[in-house]
N, C-alpha and C positions, 0 to 999 in steps of 0.2 A: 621785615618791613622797614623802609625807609623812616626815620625820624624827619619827622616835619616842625618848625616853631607852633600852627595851628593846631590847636587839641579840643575836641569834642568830647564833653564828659556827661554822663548821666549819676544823679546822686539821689540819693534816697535817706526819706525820712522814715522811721514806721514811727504810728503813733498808736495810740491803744484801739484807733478807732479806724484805721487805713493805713496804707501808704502811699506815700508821694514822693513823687519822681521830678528831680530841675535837671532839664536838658539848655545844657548852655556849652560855648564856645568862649577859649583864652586863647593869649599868646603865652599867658605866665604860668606859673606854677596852678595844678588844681588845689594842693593843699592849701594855697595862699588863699585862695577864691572861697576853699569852705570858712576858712577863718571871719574870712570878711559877711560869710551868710551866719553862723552860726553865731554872732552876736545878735542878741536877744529871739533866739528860736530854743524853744524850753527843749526841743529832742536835738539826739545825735546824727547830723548830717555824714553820711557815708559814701564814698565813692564805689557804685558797680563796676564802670567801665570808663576806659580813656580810651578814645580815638585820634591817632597823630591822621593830620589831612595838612593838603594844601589846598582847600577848601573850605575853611571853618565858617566863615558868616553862610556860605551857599548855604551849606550843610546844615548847619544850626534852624535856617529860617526853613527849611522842605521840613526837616523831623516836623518843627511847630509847626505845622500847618497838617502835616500828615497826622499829629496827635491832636490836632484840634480840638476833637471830640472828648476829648479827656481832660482836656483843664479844667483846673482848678483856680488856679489865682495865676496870673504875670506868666512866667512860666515853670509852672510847678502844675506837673501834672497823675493824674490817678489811673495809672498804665496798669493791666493785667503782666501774671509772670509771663508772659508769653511775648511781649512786648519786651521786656526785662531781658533775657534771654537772647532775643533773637537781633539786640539794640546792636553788634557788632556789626555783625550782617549786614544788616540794612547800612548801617555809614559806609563800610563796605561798597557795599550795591549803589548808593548814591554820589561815592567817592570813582568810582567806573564810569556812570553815566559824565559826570561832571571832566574828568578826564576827555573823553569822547569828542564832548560839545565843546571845549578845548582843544583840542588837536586840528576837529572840525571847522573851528571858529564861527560857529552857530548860535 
């Protein structure tokens, strides 16, 4: 796959009581990004998944809205594993559509 500057990442906290999931979009490093959340969050922020796009804000703002129903706070959200799992995919799948309407210019 093409390296892109845009990167779509999904991170995870577990806590004793759930987990929760930040779906967020950089140009930079992710590790720099947890650094910068994991001041004053008492658990271990972990990276699931990196998605390189040339797409990242598109991207970023469909997951939120498509995970709507799941927030919890900003964007940190309480996603089932299935969700988890299947989070390539779908940037994937939205990374094609966004291509398309691109090419399109729709």
């Amino acid at each position: 796959m093409k390296k892109y500057e845009n990167k779509i990442y999904l991170l995870k906290i577990d806590t004793p009581d759930c987990r929760l999931y930040k779906i967020g979009s950089t140009k930079g490093s992710v590790n720099e990004r947890i650094k910068s959340l994991q001041t004053g969050c008492p658990y271990e922020i972990r990276i699931v998944e990196v998605y390189d796009t040339k797409h990242g804000q598109t991207i970023e703002r469909t997951l939120h809205n498509r995970y709507n129903h799941f927030k919890t706070y900003g964007e940190w959200f309480s996603l089932s594993i299935l969700e988890e799992v299947g989070f390539l995919q779908t940037c994937q799948k939205l990374e094609e559509c966004n291509n398309i309407l691109e090419k399109n210019k729709l």
